[in-house]
C-alpha positions as CSV (number, residue, x, y, z in Angstrom):
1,X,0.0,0.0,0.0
2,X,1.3,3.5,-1.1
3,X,-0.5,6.3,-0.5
4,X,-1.0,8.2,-3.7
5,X,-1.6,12.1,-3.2
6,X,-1.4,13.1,-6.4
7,X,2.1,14.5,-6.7
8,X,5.7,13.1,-5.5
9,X,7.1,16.2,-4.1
10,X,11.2,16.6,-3.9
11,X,12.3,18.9,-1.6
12,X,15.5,21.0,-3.0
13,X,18.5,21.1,-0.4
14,X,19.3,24.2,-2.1
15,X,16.5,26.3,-1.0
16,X,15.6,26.6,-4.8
17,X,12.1,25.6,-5.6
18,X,10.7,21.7,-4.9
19,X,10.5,19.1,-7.9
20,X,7.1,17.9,-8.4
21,X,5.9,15.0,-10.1
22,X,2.5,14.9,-10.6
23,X,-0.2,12.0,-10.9
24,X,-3.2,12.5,-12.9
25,X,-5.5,12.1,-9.8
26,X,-5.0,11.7,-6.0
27,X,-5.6,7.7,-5.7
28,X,-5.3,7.6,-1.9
29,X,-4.0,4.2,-0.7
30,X,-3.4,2.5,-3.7
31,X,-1.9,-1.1,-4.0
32,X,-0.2,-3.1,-7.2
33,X,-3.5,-4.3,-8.5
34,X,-5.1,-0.4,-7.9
35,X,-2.3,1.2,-9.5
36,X,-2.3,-1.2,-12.9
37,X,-5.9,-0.7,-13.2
38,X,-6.1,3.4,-12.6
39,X,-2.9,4.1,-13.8
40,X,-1.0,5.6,-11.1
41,X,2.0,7.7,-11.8
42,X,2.6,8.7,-8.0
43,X,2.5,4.4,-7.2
44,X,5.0,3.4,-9.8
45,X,7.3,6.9,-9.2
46,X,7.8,5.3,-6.0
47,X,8.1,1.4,-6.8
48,X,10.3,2.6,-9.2
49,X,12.6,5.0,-7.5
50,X,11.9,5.3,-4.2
51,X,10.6,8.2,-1.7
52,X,11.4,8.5,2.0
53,X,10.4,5.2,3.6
54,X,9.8,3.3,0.4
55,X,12.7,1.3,-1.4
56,X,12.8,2.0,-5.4
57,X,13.8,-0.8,-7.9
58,X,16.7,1.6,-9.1
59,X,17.3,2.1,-12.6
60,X,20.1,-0.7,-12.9
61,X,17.0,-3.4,-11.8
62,X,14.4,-1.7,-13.9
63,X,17.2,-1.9,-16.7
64,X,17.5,-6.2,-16.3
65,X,13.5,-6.5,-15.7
66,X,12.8,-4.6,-19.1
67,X,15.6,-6.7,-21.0
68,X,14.4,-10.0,-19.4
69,X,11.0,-9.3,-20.8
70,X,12.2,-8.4,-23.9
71,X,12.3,-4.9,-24.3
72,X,15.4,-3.1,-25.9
73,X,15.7,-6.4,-27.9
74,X,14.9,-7.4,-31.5
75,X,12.2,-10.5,-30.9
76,X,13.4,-12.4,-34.1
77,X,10.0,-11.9,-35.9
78,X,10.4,-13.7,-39.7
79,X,10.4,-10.3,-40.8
80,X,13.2,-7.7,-42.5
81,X,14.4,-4.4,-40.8
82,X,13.0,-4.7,-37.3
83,X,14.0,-2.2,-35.0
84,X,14.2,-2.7,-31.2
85,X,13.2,0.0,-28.3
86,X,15.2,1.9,-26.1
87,X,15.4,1.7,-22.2
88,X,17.1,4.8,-20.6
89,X,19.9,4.0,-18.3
90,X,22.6,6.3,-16.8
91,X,25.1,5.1,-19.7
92,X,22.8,5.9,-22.3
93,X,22.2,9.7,-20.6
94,X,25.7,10.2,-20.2
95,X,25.9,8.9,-24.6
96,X,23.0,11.1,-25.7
97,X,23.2,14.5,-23.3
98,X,26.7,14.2,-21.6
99,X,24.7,14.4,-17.8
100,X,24.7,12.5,-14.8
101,X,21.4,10.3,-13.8
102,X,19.1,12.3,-11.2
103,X,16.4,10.5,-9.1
104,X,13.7,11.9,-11.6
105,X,14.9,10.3,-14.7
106,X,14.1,7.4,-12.9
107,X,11.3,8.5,-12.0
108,X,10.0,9.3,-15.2
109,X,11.4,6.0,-16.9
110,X,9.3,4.1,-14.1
111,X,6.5,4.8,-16.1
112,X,7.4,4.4,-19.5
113,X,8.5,8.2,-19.9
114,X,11.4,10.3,-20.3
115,X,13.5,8.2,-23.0
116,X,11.9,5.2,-23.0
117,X,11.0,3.7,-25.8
118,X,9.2,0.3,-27.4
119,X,7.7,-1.6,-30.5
120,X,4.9,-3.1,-30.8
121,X,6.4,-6.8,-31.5
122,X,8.5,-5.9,-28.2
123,X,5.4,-5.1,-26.1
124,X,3.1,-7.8,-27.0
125,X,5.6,-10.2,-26.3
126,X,5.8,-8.9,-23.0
127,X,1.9,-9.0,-22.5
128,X,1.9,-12.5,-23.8
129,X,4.7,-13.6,-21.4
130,X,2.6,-11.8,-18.7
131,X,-0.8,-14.2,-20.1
132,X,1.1,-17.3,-20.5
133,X,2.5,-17.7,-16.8
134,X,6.2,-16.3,-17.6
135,X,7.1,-18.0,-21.4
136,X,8.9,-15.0,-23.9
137,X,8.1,-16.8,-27.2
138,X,9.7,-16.0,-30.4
139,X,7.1,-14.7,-32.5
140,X,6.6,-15.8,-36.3
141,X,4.6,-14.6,-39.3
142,X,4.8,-18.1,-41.2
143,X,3.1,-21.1,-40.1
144,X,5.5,-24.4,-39.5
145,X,8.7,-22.2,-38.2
146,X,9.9,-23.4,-34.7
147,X,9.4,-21.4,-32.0
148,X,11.8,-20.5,-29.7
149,X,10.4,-20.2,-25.6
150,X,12.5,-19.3,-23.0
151,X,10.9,-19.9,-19.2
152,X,11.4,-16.6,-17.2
153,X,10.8,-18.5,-14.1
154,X,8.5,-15.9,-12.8
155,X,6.3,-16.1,-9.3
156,X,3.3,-17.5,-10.3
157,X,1.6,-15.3,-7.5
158,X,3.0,-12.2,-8.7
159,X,1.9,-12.5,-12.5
160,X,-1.5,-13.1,-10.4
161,X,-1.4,-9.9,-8.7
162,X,-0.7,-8.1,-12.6
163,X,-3.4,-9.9,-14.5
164,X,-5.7,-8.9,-11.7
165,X,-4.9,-5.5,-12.3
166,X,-5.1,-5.6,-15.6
167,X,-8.8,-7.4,-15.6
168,X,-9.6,-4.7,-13.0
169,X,-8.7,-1.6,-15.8
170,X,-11.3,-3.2,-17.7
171,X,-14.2,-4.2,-15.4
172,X,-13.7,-1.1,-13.2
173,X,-11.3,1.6,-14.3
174,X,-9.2,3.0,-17.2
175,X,-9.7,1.2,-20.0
176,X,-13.8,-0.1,-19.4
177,X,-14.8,0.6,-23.1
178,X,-13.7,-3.3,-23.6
179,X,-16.1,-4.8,-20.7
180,X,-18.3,-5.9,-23.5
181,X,-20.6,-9.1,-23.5
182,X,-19.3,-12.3,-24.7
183,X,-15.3,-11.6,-24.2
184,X,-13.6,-11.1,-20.7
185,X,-10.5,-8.9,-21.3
186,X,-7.5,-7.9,-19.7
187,X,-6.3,-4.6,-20.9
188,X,-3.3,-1.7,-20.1
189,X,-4.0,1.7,-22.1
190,X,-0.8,4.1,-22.2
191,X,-0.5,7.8,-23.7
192,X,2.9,9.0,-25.4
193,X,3.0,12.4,-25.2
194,X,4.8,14.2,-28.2
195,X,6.8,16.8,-29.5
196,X,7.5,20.5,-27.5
197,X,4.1,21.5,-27.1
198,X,3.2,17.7,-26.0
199,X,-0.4,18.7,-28.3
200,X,0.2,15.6,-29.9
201,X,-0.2,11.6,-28.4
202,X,0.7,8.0,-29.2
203,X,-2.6,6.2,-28.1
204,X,-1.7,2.3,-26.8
205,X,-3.7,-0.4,-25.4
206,X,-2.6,-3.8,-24.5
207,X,-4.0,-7.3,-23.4
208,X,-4.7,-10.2,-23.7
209,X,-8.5,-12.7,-23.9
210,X,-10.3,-14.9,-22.9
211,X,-8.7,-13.6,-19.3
212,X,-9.4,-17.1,-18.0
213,X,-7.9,-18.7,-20.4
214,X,-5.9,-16.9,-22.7
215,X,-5.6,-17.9,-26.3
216,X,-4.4,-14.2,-27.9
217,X,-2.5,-10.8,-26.7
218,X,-3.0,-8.0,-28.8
219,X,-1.5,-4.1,-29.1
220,X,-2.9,-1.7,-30.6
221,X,-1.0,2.0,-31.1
222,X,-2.6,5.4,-33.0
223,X,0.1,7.5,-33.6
224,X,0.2,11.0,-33.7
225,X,-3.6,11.8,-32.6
226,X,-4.8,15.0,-31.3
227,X,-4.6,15.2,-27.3
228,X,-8.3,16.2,-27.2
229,X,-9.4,13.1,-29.1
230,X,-11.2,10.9,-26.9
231,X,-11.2,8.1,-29.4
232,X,-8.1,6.6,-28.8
233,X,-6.9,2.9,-29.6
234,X,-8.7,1.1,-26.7
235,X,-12.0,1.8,-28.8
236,X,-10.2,0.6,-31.9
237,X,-10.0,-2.7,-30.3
238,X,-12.9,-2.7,-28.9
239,X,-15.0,-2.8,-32.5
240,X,-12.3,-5.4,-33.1
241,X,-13.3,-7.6,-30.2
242,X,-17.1,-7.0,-30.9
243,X,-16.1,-8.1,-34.4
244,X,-14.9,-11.2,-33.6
245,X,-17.5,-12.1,-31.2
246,X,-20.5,-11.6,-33.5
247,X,-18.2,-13.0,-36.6
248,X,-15.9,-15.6,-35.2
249,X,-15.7,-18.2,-33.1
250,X,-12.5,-17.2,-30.9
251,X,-12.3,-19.8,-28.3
252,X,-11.1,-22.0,-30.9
């Protein structure tokens, strides 16, 4: 539990002004399953990095968690010129801006900000690890390639505690426009703000179905939409999911 107050507030030792890091709403006592299903920026600022009494991850753990998932790593997809993401570490800061690592860069990269960057391969193989009880699959376009698996031997209890959350963003909080009849989903939406002006967005949504017993992960992105459009990608997916209830029979 992590009480969530609706900004991180670090005091300068200077006497300058405070740093603030800001959630997008005071969650009050929020816990892991809470703060996957509402989104908390204040929750994850602190798993992350730390603040008074709570212990962060640090950036060097954050760094290995990301990689073990696959992130910052080419999946090996049967297709030419794939890219990989990016995860910001205190090398890479040092590489791209010639600055040391602060506390807030941390911070920030907690929640996918600041440089932190992904594919779409890289993140569905992450969900799908997430659905499948801890396997990273290879992922292949062709039918009759072998695929390679690779067992992150991960705590069966904890990857409970995550798909809970992620059933509760559906059912109950930030991404209900898929509780729809017929298909039980477990979803994660994200926002990518860009450019100077941050008037533009990346619009993401994640998951995985049936949630009891999951056959297929899915990611959807809409780049580059306006930051007042409330049509973002979760609703995307959810005319896709309606689709292939009324067309399909996808417990097969």
């Amino acid at each position: 539990q992590i009480l969530s107050t609706g900004a991180l507030v670090i005091k300068n030792k200077y006497g300058g002004p405070d740093t603030i890091f800001k959630d997008w709403k005071v969650h009050g006592w929020t816990n892991m399953q809470k703060a996957i299903a509402q989104s908390s920026d204040e929750y994850f600022y602190q798993i992350g990095g730390g603040y008074e009494g709570q212990k962060g991850l640090g950036i060097a753990r954050i760094d290995e968690y990301t990689k073990m998932f696959g992130f910052d790593t080419e999946t090996g997809i049967d297709l030419p010129g794939e890219n990989n993401g990016v995860i910001p570490t205190p090398e890479w800061k040092q590489k791209v801006f010639g600055e040391d690592w602060l506390v807030g860069n941390t911070y920030h990269t907690s929640i996918g900000q600041y440089g932190f960057q992904m594919t779409p391969l890289e993140l569905i193989r992450g969900v799908a690890a997430i659905a499948n009880g801890g396997i990273l699959v290879t992922p292949h376009i062709k039918q009759g390639l072998e695929t390679t698996q690779t067992d992150l031997q991960l705590d069966q209890n904890a990857l409970s505690v995550i798909r809970d959350g992620m059933r509760h963003a559906v059912t109950d909080a930030t991404v209900k426009a898929l509780d729809i009849p017929g298909v039980k989903v477990a979803g994660k939406s994200g926002t990518a703000e860009l450019g100077v002006k941050k008037d533009l967005v990346n619009s993401w949504i994640s998951g995985y179905f049936p949630y009891e017993d999951p056959k297929y992960a899915f990611v959807v992105i809409m780049e580059k939409g306006s930051v007042h459009n409330l049509q973002g990608a979760v609703f995307a997916m959810r005319e896709t999911l309606e689709w292939m209830r009324d067309n399909t029979d996808y417990t097969k």
